[in-house]
N, C-alpha and C positions, 0 to 999 in steps of 0.2 A: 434341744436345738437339733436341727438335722443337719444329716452328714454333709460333710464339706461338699461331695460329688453333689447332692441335691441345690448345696446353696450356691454354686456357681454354676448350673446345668447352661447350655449354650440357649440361646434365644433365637439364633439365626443359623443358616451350613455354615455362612461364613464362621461363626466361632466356635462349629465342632472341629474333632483331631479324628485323623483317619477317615476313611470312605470317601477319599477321593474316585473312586470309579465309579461312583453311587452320586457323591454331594459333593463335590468340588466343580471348578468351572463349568466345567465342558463333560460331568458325572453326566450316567446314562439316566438315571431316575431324576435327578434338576432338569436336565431337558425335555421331558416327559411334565413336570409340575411346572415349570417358565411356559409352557406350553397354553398353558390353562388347562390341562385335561388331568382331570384326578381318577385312576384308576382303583378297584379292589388291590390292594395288595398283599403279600406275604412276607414279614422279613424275617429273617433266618440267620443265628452265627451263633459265637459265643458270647458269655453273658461281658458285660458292660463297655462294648462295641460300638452304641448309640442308640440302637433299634428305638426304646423311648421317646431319647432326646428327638431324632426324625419326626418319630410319629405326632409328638407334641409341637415342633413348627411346622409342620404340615397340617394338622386339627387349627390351629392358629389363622391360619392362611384361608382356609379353604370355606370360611362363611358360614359353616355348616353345625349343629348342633351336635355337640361334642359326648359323649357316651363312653365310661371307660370301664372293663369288667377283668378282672382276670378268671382264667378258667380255673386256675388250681381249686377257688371256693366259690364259682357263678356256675348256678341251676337255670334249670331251663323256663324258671319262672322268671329270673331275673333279665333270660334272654325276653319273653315275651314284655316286662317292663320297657326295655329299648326299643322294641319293634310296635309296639303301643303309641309312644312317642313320632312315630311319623301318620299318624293321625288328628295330631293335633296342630296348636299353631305355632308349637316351638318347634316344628319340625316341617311345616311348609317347606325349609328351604334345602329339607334334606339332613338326614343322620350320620354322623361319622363314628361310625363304632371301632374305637384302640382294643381289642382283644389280645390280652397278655398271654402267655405261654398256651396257644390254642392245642397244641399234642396231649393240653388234659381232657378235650371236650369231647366226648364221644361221639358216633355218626349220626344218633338221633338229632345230638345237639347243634353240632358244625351243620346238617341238612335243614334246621328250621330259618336259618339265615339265609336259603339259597332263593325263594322268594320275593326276599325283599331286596336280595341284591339286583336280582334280575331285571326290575322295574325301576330299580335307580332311588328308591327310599331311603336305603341304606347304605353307605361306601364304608368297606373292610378294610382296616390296615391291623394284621393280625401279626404276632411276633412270638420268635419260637427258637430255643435253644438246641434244636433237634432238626433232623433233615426233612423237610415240608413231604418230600413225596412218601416219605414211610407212614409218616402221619396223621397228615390232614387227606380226607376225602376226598376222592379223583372231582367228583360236583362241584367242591368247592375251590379245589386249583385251576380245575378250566374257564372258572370264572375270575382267576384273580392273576396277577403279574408278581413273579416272585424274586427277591432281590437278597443277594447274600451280602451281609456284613461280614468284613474279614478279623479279625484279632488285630487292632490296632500295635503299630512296633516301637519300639522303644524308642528311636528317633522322631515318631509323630506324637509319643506323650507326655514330651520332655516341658513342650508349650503348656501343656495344659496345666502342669506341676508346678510350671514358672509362675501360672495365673494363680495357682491355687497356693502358694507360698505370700503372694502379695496377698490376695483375701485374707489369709489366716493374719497377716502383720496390721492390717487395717483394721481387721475388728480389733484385735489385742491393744491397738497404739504400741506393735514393737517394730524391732530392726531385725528382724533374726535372720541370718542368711544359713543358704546352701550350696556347697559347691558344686558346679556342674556333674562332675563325677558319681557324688553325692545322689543328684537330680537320676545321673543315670541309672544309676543301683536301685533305684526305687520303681522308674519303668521299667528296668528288667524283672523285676520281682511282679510286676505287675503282670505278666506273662499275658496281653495281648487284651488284659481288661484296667480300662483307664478308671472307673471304680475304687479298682483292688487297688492303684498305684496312688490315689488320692486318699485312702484311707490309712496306708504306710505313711504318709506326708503326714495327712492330719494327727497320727499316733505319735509320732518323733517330733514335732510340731511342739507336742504339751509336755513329750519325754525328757525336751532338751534342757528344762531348768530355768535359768533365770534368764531374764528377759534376753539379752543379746548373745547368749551362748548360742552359738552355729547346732546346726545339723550335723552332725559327723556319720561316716562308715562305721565307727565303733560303735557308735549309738543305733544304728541300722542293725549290725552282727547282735548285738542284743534282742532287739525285737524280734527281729527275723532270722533266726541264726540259721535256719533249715535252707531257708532259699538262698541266703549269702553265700554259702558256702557252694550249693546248685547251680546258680547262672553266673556268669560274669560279665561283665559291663559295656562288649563293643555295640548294644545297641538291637541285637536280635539275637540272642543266646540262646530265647527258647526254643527256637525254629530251628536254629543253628543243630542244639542237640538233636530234636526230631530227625533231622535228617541224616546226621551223623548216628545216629542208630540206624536207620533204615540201609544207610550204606554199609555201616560194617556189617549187618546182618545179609545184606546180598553181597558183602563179599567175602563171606562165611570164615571172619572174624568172633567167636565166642565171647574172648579177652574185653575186646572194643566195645561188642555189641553190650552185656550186663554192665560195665564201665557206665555208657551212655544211661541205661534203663535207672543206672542208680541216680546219677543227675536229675533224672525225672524225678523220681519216685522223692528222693530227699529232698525235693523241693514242694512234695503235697501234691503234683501233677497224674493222679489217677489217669484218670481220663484219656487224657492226648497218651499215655504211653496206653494203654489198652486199644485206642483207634488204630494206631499206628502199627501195634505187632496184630492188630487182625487182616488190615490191608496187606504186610507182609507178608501174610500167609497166604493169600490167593495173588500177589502181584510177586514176590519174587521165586516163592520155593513154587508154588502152582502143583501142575500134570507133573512135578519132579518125583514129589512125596504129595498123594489129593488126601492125605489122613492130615496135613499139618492144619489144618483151615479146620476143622474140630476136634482137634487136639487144643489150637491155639485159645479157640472158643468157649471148651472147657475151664481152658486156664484162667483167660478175663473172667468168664460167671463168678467162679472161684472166689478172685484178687475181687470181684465190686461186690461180694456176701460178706466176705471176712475184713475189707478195708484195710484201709492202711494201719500199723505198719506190716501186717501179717502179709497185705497183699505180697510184697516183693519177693515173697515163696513163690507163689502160682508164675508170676510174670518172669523171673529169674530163668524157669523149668523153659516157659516159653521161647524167650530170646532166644538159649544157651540151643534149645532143640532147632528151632529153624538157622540160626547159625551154622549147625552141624549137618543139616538136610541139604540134598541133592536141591540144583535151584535149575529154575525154569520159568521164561517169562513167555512162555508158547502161547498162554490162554489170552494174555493181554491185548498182544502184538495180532492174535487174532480177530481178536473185538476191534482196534482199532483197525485194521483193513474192513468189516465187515462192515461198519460207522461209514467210513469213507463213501459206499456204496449205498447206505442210508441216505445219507446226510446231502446224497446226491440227486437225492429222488429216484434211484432207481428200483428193480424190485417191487412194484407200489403190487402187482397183480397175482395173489399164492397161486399155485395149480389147485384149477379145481378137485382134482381127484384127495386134496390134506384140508379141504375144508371142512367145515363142521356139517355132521351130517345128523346129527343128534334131535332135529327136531320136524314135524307134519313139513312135507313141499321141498324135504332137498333132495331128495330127490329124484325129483320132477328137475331140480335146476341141475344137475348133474353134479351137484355136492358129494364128495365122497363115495360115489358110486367104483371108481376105477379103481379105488385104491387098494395097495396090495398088502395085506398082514402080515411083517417079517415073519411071528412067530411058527408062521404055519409052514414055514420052509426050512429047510436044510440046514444047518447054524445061523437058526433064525436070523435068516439074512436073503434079501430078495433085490436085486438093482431095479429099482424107479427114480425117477424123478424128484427130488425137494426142493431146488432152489428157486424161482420164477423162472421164464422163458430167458429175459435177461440176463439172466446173470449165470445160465448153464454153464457149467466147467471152470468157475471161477474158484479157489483156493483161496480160503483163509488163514485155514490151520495148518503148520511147519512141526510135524514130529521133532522134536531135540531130541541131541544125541544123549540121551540119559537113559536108566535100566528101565525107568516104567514106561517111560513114553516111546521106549525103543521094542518094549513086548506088545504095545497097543497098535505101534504100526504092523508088525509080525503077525498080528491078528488080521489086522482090516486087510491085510495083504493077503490070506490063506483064506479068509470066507469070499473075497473077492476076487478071487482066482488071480491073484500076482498082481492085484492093483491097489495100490494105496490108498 
């Protein structure tokens, strides 16, 4: 029999949970499909989010000759199988290729699709448990629309549990109830994939004995005893901890911060605690301590070679160090001023003199002709030009008052003749 999540999969948006900013009324990606326009797409989150369930009422919808491959074990002959297929007459009307976890396909692979996307043969909706820009090819992103699934919360998977407790009593012919509470222990454990949360249902489901014996929390601390003890039940505990480590780690709490990491970690949660103390190392300690960001890096390698439960050595060493490191959000707060001036259109035109000059004819266009090589100067350092015309004497970066980024200014101030 297959799993519960498979035998109730939703058929319509209307009867998925979560990704309303995606598939709910007024979702950005429903109004784009109500549209009638079926874009390449990319979708991206963690695993049992929906990305599938989507992709399968949209292949549904859309007319078009359905094709489904995963990359973990699809070769490039299996791609040419698909793209064969719009040659013939099962494919007049057009291919819909589902490619499952694309971040396994290498560039040869992910490039022999660009083709047949180009001419409209084939339409992409590829899904991927990994961030699309690190890993799928600049070719194949600029040709597709990319849409992030978020971790569904505990309050949006509580519906789904409800459905999946009726199914399980219908096929059975029983009564068996669960209490709300019940309901919610089991979304929280579900940590943001509705999958994991229906598969706790369906295990306690057959745990509980004879036919009208309840669900219970004791019967859950049984099964689950690692995450029972890990989340607790208002509804978003997981996120809750995430961020309750990220704050007491910036507010260089040690006690708080390894407290939180151990919720994580005793609940099975590698992963989100590894994202999350690498973010902390370039978003809160930053230019305070720039050794914590491969320090930290080290530590995650470590913690995902040796796995759990050894991992909580490497990731322990990490919290407890950037807890205790100077903190500085300088680099951030930079980016975002410098965004701002993007994102505005400005800047669009480099000075000619930082162009690339690296090849026949620049020149002729005055590429890199003027430019001046710190190294050949005085503490290798020489005042030109780098920002565009626009954006001359505009400031992004704010020295903090900390020992390293206070010895960085003391420099750029001494080679610069007293200018910061």
């Amino acid at each position: 029999m297959k799993p519960l999540a498979d035998r109730m999969r939703p058929e319509t948006f209307d009867d998925m949970v979560g990704q309303t900013h995606l598939l709910g009324k007024d979702g950005a990606l429903r109004r784009i499909l109500d549209s009638g326009f079926l874009p390449n797409m990319i979708f991206f989150g963690p695993p049992g989010t929906g990305k599938t369930t989507a992709a399968n009422i949209i292949a549904r919808a859309s007319g078009k000759t359905l094709c489904r491959l995963n990359a973990t074990t699809a070769s490039l002959s299996d791609i040419r199988e698909v793209t064969a297929q719009t040659g013939n007459m099962f494919g007049t009307g057009g291919v819909l290729l589902y490619l499952d976890e694309i971040q396994y396909f290498n560039k040869k692979q992910q490039q022999s699709l660009l083709e047949f996307l180009e001419d409209g043969r084939i339409t992409l909706i590829a899904s991927t448990t990994e961030n699309p820009y690190f890993y799928v090819y600049n070719a194949l992103l600029s040709r597709s629309s990319v849409f992030e699934f978020r971790a569904v919360t505990a309050k949006e998977t509580l519906p789904a549990l409800k459905r999946g407790l009726d199914i399980l009593n219908s096929e059975n012919g029983t009564n068996r109830t669960a209490e709300d509470r019940v309901l919610a222990a089991m979304a929280d454990i579900g940590a943001g994939d509705v999958r994991r949360a229906l598969g706790v249902l369906e295990n306690a489901y057959y745990a509980a004995g004879a036919p009208d014996s309840p669900i219970t929390l004791e019967l859950l601390q049984i099964l689950v005893p690692s995450a029972m003890a890990a989340f607790d039940r208002d509804g978003d505990a997981h996120y809750d901890t995430l961020s309750a480590l990220q704050k007491s780690i910036r507010g260089s709490d040690p006690d708080a911060a390894v407290f939180y990491l151990a919720k994580l970690l005793e609940a099975g949660d590698l992963f989100s605690a590894c994202r999350r103390l690498l973010v902390i190392a370039s978003e809160d300690v930053g230019q305070a301590y720039p050794l914590a960001a491969a320090v930290t890096q080290a530590c995650v390698t470590s913690a995902r070679e040796v796995g759990l439960p050894e991992a909580k050595i490497p990731l322990a060493n990490a919290a407890i160090m950037l807890a205790t490191a100077p903190k500085s959000d300088s680099a951030i707060a930079a980016y975002s001023r410098a965004a701002e001036d993007v994102n505005a259109g400005r800047g669009q035109k480099i000075p000619d003199h930082l162009r690339d000059s690296h090849y026949g004819g620049a020149e002729k266009l005055g590429h890199g002709t003027d430019y001046l090589y710190p190294h050949a100067y005085p503490n290798h350092y020489v005042p030109q030009q780098y920002l565009p015309d626009d954006l001359v004497g505009r400031h992004y970066y704010e020295y903090a008052d900390n020992k390293t980024e206070q010895a960085a200014k003391a420099y750029a101030e001494k080679i610069r003749g007293g200018k910061g």
